[in-house]
Every structure is written in C-alpha cells, then in structure tokens.
C-alpha positions in Angstrom: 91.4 -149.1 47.7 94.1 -148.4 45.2 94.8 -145.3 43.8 93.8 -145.5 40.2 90.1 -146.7 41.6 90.1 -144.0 44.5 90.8 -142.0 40.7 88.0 -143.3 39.5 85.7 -143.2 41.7 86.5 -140.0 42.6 86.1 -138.0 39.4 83.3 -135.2 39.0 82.7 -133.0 36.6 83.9 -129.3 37.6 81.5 -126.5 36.2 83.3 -123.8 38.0 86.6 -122.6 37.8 89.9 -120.0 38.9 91.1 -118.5 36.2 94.9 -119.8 37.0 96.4 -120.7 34.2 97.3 -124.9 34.2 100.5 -125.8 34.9 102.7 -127.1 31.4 104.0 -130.3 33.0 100.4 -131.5 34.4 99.3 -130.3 30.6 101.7 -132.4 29.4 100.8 -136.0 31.9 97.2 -134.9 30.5 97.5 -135.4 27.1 100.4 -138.5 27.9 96.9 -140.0 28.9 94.8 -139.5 26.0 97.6 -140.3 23.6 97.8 -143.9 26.1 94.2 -144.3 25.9 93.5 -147.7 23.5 92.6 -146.9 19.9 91.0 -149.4 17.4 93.3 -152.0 16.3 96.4 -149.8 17.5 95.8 -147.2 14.2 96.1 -144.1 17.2 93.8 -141.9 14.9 93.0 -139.0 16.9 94.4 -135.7 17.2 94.9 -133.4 20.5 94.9 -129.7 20.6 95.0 -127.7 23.9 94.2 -124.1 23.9 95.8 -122.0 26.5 95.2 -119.2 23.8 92.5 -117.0 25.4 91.5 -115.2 21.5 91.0 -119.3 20.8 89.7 -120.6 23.7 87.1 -117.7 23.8 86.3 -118.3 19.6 85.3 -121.6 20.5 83.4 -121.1 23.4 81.6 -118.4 21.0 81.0 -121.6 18.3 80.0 -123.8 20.8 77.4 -121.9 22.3 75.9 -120.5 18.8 75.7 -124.6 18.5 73.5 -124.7 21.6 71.5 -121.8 20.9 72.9 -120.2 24.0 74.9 -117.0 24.8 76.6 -118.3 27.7 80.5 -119.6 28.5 79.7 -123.1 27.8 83.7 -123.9 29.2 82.5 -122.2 32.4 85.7 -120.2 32.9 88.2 -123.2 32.8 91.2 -122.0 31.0 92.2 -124.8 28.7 90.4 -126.2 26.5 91.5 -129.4 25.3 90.2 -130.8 21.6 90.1 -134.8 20.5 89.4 -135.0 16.7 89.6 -138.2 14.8 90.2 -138.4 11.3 87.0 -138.1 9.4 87.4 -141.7 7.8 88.3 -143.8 10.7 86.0 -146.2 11.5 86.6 -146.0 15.6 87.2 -142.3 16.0 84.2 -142.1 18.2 85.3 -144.7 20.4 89.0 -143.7 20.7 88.6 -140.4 21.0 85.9 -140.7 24.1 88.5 -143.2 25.5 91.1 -140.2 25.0 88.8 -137.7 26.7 88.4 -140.0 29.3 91.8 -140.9 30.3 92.6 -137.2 30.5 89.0 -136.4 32.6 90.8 -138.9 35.1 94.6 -137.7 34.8 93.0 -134.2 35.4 91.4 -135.5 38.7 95.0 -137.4 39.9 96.7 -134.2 39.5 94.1 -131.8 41.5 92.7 -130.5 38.5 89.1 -130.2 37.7 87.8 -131.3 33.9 84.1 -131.3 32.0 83.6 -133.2 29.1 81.8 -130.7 26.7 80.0 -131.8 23.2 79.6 -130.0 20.2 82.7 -130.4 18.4 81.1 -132.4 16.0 79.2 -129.6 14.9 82.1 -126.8 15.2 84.2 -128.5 13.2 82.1 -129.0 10.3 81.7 -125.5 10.3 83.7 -123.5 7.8 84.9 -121.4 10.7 85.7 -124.7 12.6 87.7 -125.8 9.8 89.5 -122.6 9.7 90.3 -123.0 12.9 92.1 -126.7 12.3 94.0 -125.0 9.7 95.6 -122.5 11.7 96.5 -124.7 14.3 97.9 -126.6 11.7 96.0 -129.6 11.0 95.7 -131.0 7.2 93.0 -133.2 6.1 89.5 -134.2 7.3 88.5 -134.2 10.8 85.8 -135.2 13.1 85.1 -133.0 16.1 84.7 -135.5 19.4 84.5 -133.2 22.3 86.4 -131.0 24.4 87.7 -131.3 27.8 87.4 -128.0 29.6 90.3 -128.3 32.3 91.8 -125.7 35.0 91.7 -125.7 39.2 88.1 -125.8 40.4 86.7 -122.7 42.1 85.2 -124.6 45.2 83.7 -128.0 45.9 83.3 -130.2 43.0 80.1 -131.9 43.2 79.1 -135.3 45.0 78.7 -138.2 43.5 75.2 -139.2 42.7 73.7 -142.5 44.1 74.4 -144.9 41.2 71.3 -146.5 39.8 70.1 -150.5 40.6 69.9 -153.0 37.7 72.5 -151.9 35.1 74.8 -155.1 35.9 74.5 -158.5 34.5 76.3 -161.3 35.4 75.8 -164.8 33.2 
C-alpha cells in the first residue's frame, strides 16, 4: 500500500492530547495542505488562522462550547487550533473549506500529529464576539465560520477504526 493511502486509511480522530506545543515547520506543511486542497473553479476563497495563542485558543473554546450548551474544553486540550473561514458570498465555501480541513486532518496524521475536526464555527463567527475576533486577527470583510481543526501530539492511543458499513458503494 502506498503511503498517501496507508495516510488515509490511517487517520482517526484524536480526543486527547499533550500539551506540547506543535512544531512551526509541521504547522507550516499543515496549512501548505489546506491552502493545496481544490477550491471551486480555482477562486481559493478560504481563509486559515492557527491559534497557538493560549488567551485565543481558550476564548474560542469558551464560544464554542456556550454554542453547545456545554461547559467543557470542546478542543480537548490540543494546543492549536486551526480555523477555515470562507468568504460569506462564495458560493463553494462549504465545500472548499471541508476539503481544506481535510487535507490538513491527513497532513496532521503523516507528520505524527493527532487532529479532530470540530463544528460550530458557523455559529461563533456570526457572533459579534466572533467577529471581533476576525478583526483582531486581522481579517476584513464577511466571513463564514467552517470548522476548526484541533491539532497537537496525541496523549495515548488514537482510536481504532470502526468496521466500515456494507452497501454505500455503487458501481453502474
């Protein structure tokens, strides 16, 4: 099996992590592969913020549990926290930004880290204290909260894979 599919078949979501801070340089081949990820028609309309910034990281893990109704670390310790917006007025920012999250979920993995896709940044970032956040970090205009991908080194075993389901493939 080649590596990118032993990468992809390979991949769990990590719920629990060291508190090590993440390495710039595997930052950095992390967001490479959300900014390679495809994008409708090429218009590369998303945005990428990581937060090593622990007064930021925890503000938004503050958000996005109020969001859940839950008063709980919903970034279960991981240290960065890693934010695809899309513009507010694209018409694919859903799609490319999951295909951003998801390039990075599986760069994480090929580089020994752990990752978790987390929702509610749809939700955070319509929030006024959402969009003060964007401004600070320096973002203009209107955005669209798509998730978050919680990353750091995983604090034991990441979980198996479960048995994948019969009758979801259709060949004609």
């Amino acid at each position: 099996m080649n590596e990118t599919m032993k990468t992809l078949l390979g991949r769990r979501s990590v719920r629990h992590y060291r508190t090590d801070p993440v390495d710039k340089d595997k930052l950095s081949e992390i967001v490479k592969a959300g900014l390679y990820a495809p994008t409708g028609m090429g218009r590369q309309e998303t945005a990428i913020v990581v937060i090593n910034n622990k007064e930021d990281r925890d503000q938004l893990s503050s958000m996005n549990a109020k969001v859940m109704g839950a008063d709980t670390d919903p970034f279960y310790g991981a240290p960065t926290v890693i934010v695809v917006l899309a513009k507010a007025d694209s018409r694919t920012g859903w799609q490319d930004g999951s295909a951003a999250l998801t390039n990075m979920a599986n760069a994480a993995y090929s580089l020994g880290l752990g990752s978790c896709w987390i929702n509610r940044a749809k939700e955070e970032f319509e929030s006024e204290e959402g969009k003060a956040l964007l401004k600070k970090w320096g973002l203009e205009g209107e955005y669209t909260g798509i998730g978050h991908l919680i990353v750091g080194y995983a604090d034991g075993q990441a979980p198996k894979a479960a048995d994948r389901k019969e009758g979801r493939v259709f060949y004609v």
